[in-house]
C-alpha positions as CSV (number, residue, x, y, z in Angstrom):
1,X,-41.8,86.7,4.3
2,X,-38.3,86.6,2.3
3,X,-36.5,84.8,0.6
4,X,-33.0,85.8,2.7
5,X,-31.0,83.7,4.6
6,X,-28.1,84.8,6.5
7,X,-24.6,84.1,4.9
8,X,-23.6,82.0,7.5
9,X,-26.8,80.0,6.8
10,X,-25.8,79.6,3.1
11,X,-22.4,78.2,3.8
12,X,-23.5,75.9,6.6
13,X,-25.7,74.7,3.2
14,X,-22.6,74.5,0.8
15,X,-20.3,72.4,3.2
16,X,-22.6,70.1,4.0
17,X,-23.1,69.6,-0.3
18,X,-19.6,70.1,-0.7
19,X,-17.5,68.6,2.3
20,X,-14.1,70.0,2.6
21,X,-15.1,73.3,0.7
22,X,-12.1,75.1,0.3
23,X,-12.7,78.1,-1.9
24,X,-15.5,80.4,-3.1
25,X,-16.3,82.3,-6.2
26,X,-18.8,85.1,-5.7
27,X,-20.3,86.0,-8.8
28,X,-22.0,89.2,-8.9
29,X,-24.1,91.5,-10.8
30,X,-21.6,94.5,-11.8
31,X,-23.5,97.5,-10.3
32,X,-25.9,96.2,-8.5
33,X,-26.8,97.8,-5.1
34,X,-26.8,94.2,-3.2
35,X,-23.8,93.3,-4.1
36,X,-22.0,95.4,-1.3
37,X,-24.0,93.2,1.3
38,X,-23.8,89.9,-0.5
39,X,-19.2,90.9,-0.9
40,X,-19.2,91.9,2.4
41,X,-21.3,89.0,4.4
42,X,-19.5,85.8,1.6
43,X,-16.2,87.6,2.9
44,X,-16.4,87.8,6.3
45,X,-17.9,84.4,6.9
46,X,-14.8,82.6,4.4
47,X,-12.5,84.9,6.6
48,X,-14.1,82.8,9.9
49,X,-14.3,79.8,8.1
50,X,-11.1,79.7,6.9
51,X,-12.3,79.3,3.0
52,X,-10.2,81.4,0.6
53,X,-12.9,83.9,-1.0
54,X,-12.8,85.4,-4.5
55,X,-14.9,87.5,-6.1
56,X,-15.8,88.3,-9.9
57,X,-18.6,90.8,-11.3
58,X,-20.0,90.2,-14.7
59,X,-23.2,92.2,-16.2
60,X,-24.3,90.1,-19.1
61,X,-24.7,86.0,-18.9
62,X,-21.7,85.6,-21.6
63,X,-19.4,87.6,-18.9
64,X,-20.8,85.4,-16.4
65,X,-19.7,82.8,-18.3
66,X,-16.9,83.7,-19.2
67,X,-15.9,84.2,-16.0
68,X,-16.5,81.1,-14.7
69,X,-14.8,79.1,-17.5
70,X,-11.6,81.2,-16.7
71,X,-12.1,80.4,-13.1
72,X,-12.5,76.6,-14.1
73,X,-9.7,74.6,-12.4
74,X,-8.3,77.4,-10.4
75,X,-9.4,75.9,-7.0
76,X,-12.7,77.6,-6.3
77,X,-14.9,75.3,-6.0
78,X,-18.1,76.5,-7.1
79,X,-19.2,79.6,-8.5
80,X,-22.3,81.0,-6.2
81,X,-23.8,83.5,-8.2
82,X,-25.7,86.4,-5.8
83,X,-28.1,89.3,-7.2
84,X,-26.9,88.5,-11.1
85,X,-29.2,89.7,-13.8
86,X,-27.2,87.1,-15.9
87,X,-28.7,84.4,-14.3
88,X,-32.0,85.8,-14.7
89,X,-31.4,85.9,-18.3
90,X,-30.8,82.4,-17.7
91,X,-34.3,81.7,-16.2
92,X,-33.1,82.5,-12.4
93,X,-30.3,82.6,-10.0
């Protein structure tokens, strides 16, 4: 059993929650030896897609926030955090 499901799984999830999704922000754990796979699977399907894809690492849950309130209004839509020990701080990701 695992909890995985392929990138182009996820998206088919986030469009049909957010119609017209235009732009992702990866959030990721700084370091962390899944983050290659998650960066390299989120870009490639935005690339087919046609979703502009950015990407932000953070280590701690006040750089993940920080993050995401800089990001605020800059036209990604949602941040999707992947393998982020701040958000287990948080009680999960």
């Amino acid at each position: 059993m695992t909890y995985y499901l392929p990138v182009d799984t996820q998206f088919e999830v986030f469009r049909a929650v957010v119609p017209g999704l235009k732009s992702v922000l990866l959030l990721l754990e700084k370091g962390h030896p899944g983050a290659v796979v998650d960066r390299e699977g989120t870009r490639a399907v935005c690339s087919t897609l046609g979703i502009r894809y950015s990407e932000a690492e953070a280590t701690t849950l006040q750089e993940a926030v920080g993050v995401v309130q800089q990001n605020a209004g800059k036209g990604a839509c949602s941040p999707f955090a992947s393998t982020c020990k701040a958000g287990a701080e948080r009680g999960g990701c």
